[in-house]
TIRO-2110 file (N, C-alpha, C; in Angstrom, 1 decimal):
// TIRO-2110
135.2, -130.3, 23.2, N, 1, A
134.2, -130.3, 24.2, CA, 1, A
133.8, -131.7, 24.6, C, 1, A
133.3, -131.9, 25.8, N, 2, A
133.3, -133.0, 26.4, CA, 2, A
131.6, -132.9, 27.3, C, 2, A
130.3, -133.8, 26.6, N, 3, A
129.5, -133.5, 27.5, CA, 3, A
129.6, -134.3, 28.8, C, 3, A
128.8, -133.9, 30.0, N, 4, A
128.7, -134.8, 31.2, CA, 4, A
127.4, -133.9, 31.2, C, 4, A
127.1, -135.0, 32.3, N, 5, A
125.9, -135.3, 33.1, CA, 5, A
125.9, -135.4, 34.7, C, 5, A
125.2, -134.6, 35.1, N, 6, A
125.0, -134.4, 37.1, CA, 6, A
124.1, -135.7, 37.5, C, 6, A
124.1, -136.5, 37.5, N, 7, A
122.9, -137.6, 37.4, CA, 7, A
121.9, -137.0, 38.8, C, 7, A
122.6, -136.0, 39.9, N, 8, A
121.6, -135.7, 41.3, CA, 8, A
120.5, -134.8, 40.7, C, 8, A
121.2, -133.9, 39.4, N, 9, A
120.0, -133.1, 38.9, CA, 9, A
119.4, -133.5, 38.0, C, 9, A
119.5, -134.5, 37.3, N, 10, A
118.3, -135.1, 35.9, CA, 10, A
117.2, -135.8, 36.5, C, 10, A
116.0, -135.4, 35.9, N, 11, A
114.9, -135.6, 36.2, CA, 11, A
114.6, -136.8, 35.4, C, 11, A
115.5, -137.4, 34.0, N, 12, A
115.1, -138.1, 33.2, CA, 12, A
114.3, -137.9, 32.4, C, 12, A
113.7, -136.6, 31.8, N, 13, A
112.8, -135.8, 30.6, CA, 13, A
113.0, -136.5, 29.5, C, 13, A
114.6, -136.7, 29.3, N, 14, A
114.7, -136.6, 27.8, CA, 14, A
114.5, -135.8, 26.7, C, 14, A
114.5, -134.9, 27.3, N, 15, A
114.2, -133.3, 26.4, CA, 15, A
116.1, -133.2, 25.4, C, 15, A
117.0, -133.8, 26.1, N, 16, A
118.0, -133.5, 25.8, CA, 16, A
118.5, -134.3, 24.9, C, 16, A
118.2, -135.7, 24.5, N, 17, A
118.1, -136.8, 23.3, CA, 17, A
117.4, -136.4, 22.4, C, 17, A
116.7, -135.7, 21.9, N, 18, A
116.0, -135.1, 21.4, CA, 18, A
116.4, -134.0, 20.5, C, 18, A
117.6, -133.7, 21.5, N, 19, A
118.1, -132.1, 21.0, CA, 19, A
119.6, -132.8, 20.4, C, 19, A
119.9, -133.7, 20.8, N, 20, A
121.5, -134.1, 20.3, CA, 20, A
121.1, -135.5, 20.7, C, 20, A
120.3, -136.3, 19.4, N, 21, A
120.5, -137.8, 19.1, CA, 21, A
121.9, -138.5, 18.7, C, 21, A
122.4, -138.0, 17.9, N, 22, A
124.1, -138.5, 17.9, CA, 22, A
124.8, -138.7, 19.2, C, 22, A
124.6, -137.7, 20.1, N, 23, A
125.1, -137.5, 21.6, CA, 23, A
124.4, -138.5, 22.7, C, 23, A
123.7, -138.1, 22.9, N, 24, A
123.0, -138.7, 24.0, CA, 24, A
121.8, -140.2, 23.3, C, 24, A
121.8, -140.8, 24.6, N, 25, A
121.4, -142.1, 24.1, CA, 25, A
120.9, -142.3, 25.7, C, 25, A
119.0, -142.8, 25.7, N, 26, A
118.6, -142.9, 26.9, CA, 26, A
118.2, -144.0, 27.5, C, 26, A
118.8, -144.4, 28.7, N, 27, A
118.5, -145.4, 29.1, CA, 27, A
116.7, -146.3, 29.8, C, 27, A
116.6, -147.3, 29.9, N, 28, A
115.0, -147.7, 30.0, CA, 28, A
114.4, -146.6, 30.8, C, 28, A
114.8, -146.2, 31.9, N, 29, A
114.2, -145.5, 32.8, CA, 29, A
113.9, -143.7, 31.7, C, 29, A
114.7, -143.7, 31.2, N, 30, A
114.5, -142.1, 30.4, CA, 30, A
116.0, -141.1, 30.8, C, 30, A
116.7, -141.9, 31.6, N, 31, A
117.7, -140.8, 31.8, CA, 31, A
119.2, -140.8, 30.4, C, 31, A
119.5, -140.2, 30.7, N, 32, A
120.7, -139.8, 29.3, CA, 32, A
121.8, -140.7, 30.3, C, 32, A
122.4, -141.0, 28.6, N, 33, A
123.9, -141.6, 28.7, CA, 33, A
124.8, -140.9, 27.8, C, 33, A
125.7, -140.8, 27.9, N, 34, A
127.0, -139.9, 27.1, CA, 34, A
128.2, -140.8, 27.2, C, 34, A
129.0, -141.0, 26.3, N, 35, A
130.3, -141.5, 25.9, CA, 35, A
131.2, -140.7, 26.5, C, 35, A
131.2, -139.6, 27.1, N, 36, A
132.6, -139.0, 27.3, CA, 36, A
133.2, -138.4, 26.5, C, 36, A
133.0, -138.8, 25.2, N, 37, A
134.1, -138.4, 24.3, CA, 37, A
134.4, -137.1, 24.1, C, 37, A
135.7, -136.7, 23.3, N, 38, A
135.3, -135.4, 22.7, CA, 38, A
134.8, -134.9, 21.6, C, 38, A
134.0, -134.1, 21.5, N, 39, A
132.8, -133.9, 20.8, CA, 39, A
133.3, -132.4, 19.5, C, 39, A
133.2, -132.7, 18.2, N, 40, A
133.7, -131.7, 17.6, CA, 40, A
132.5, -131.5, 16.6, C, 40, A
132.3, -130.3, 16.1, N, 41, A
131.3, -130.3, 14.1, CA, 41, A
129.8, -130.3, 15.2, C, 41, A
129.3, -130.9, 13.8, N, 42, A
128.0, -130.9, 14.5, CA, 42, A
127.3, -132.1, 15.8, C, 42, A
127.9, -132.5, 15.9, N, 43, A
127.9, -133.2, 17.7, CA, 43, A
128.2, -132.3, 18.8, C, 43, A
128.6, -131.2, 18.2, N, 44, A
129.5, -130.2, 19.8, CA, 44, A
127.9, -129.6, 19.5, C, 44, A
127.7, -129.3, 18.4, N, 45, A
126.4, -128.0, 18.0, CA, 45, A
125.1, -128.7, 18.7, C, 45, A
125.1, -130.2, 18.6, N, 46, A
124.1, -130.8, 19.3, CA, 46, A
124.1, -131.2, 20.7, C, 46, A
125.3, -130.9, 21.0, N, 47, A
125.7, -131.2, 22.6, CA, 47, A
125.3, -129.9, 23.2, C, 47, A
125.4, -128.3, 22.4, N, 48, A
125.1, -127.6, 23.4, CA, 48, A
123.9, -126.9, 23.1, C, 48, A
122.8, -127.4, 22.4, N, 49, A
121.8, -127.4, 22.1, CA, 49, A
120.8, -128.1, 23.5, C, 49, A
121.6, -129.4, 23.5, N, 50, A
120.8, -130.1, 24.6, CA, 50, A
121.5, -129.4, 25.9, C, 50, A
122.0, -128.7, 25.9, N, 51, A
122.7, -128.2, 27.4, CA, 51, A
121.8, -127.0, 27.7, C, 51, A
121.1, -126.3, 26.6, N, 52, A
120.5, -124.7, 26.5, CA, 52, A
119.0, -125.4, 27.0, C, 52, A
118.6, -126.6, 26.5, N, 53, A
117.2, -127.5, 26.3, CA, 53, A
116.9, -127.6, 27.7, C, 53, A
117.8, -128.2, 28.6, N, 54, A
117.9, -129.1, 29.7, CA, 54, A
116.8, -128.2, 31.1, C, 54, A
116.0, -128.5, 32.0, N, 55, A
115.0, -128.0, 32.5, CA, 55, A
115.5, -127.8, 33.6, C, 55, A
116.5, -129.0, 34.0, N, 56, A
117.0, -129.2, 35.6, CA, 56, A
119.1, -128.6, 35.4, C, 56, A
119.4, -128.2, 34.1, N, 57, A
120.4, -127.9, 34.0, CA, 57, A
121.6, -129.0, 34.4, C, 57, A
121.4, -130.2, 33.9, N, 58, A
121.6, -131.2, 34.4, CA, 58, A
123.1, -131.5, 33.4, C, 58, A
122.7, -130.9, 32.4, N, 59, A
124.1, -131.3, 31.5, CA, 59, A
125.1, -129.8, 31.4, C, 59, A
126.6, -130.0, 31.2, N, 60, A
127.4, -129.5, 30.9, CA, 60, A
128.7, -129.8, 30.5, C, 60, A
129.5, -129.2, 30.1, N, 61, A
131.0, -129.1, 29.1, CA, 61, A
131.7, -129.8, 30.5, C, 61, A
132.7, -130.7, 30.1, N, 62, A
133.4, -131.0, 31.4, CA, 62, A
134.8, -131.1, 31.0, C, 62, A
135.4, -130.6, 31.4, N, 63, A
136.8, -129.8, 31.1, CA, 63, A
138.0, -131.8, 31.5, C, 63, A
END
């Protein structure tokens, strides 16, 4: 699993760093940053934690 980010739909909450601190990491302004990587164990469990969290539906799996 691979998270991304819509950057047109994030509001910058940070509701989603919160939900997957290993994952996401936010920049001054408040919006999320993600590595790209692929995400396995409990980093995947926290990535789709923050994807269920997200207000503006801003994050998702990117193939």
């Amino acid at each position: 699993m691979r998270l991304a980010i819509n950057p047109a739909a994030c509001d910058g909450l940070g509701m989603c760093a919160h939900q997957a601190p290993d994952v996401i990491q936010l920049d001054p302004w408040g919006y999320p940053l993600v590595s790209g990587d692929e995400l396995e164990g409990p980093e995947a469990d926290q990535a789709s934690r923050a994807i269920r969290a997200c207000p503006r539906n801003a994050l998702f799996v990117a193939k």
